[in-house]
C-alpha positions in Angstrom: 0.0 0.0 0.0 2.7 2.7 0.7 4.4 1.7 -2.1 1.2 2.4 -4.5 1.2 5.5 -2.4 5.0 6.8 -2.9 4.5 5.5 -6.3 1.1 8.0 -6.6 3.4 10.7 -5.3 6.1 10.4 -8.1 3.4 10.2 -10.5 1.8 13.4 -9.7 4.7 15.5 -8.7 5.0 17.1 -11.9 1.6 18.1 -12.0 2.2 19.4 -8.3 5.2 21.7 -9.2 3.5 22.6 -12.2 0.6 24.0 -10.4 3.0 25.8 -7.8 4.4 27.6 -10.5 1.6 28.6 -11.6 0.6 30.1 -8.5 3.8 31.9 -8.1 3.2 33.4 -12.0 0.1 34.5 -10.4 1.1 36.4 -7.7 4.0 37.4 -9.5 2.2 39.1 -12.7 -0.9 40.7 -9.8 2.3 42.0 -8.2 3.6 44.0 -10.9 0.6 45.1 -11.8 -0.2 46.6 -8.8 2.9 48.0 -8.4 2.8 49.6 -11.7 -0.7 51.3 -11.1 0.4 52.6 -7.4 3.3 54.1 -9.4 1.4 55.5 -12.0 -1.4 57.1 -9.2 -4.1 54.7 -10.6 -6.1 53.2 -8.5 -6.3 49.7 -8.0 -9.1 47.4 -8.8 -10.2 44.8 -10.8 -10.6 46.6 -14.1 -7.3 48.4 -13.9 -5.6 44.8 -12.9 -6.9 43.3 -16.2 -5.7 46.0 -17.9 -2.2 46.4 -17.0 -1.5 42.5 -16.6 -4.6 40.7 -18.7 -5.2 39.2 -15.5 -8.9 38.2 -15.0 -10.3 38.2 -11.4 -11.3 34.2 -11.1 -7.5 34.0 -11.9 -6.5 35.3 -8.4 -9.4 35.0 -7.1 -9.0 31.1 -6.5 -5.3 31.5 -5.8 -5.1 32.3 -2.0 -2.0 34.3 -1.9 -2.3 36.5 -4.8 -6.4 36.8 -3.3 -4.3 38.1 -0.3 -2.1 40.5 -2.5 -4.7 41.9 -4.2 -7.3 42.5 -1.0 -4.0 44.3 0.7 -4.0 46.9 -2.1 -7.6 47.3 -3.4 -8.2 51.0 -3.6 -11.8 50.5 -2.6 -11.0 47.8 0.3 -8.5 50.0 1.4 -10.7 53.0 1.3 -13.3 51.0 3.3 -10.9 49.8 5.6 -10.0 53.6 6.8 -14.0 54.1 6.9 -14.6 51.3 9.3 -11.1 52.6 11.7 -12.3 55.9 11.3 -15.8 54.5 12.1 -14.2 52.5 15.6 -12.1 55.4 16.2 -15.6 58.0 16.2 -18.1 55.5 17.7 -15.2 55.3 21.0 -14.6 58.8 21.4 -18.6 59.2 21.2 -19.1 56.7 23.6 -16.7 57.8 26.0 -17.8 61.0 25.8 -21.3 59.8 26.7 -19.5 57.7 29.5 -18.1 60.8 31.2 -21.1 63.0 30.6 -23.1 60.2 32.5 -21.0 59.7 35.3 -20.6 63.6 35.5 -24.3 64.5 35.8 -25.9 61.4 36.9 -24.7 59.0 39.8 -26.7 56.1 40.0 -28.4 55.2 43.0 -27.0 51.7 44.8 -29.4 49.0 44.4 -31.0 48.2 48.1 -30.3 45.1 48.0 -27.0 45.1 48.0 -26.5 46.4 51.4 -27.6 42.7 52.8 -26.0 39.7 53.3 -26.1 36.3 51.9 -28.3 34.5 54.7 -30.5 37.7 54.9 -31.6 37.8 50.8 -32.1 34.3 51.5 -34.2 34.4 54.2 -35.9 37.7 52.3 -36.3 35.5 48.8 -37.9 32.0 50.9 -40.4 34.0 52.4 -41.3 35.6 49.5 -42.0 32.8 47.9 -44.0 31.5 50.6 -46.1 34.5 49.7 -46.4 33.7 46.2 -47.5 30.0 47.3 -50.2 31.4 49.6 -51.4 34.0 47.2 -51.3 31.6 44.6 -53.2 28.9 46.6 -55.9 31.8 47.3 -56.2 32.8 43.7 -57.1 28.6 43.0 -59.5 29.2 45.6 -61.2 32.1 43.9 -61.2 30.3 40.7 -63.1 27.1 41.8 -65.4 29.5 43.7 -66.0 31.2 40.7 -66.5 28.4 38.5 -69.1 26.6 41.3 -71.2 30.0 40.3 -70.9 29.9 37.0 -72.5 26.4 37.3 -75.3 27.5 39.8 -75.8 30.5 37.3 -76.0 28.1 34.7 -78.9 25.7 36.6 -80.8 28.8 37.6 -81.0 30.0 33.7 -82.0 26.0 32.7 -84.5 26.1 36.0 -86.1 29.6 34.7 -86.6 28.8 31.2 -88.6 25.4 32.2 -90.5 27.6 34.7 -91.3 30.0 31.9 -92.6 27.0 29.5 -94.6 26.0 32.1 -96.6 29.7 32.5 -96.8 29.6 29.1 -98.5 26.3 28.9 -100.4 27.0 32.3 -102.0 30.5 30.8 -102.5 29.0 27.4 -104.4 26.2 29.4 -106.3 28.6 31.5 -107.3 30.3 27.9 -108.6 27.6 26.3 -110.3 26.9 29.5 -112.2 30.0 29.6 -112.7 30.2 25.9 -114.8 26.5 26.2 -116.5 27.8 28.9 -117.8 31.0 27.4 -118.8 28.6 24.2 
């Protein structure tokens, strides 16, 4: 097996070497270029890199030191690079400036509970939860209360309406009763 392998190895080694070069052309060509458009005052981009070395952008693009190269000397990265330390550089003097303005006018108050000690927030937090549990058993309480008179609210409203069938049947009865015995 590691003689396939070492065998594999020699095999391909040309190609290797021949793809190293390659990357070195690479870098070497997008160097010159660049250096030949930051002598000239030209700024350096993509366009300007064709033209000067024929280089297309894929061509560096997938080779990662001349990628490298060129990202280093992009006029526009390099202009956006100075926008975003200019950027840091404003946003920290803003903020510090907001820092000191706050601490000068305003000095917070110390949080209360902060003047206690361990055992004593302790003690403070269990019984305050044996709050909660009583409040919360009162509040079950309520609820079952209330629902025991939505359901007696509920029978009395089923009760009424058979009592009020009935008067209507009753008087309807008494009706006829007196209409057969005025016939």
């Amino acid at each position: 097996m590691s003689e396939q392998r070492s065998s594999d190895e020699e095999r391909y080694a040309h190609l290797r070497a021949n793809a190293t070069s390659q990357k070195q052309g690479t870098v070497d060509r997008l160097s010159r270029a660049i250096a030949t458009l930051e002598a000239e005052g030209r700024p350096v981009n993509t366009f300007t890199i064709k033209e000067v070395s024929g280089l297309d952008y894929m061509a560096y693009y997938r080779n990662a030191e001349a990628l490298a190269l060129f990202r280093t000397h992009s006029t526009h990265l390099r202009k956006e690079r100075e926008k975003e330390r200019a950027k840091r550089r404003r946003s920290r003097h803003e903020q510090s400036k907001q820092e000191e303005a706050i601490h000068e006018v305003q000095v917070e108050p110390r949080d209360r509970l902060l003047n206690y000690k361990k055992p004593e927030l302790v003690a403070k937090l269990r019984a305050a939860q044996a709050e909660r549990e009583q409040m919360e058993q009162r509040y079950h309480a309520l609820l079952q209360e209330h629902m025991q008179c939505g359901l007696t609210i509920t029978r009395l409203e089923a009760q009424q309406a058979e009592f009020q069938a009935f008067m209507e049947r009753f008087r309807s009865s008494l009706r006829q009763e007196e209409y057969d015995s005025h016939s």
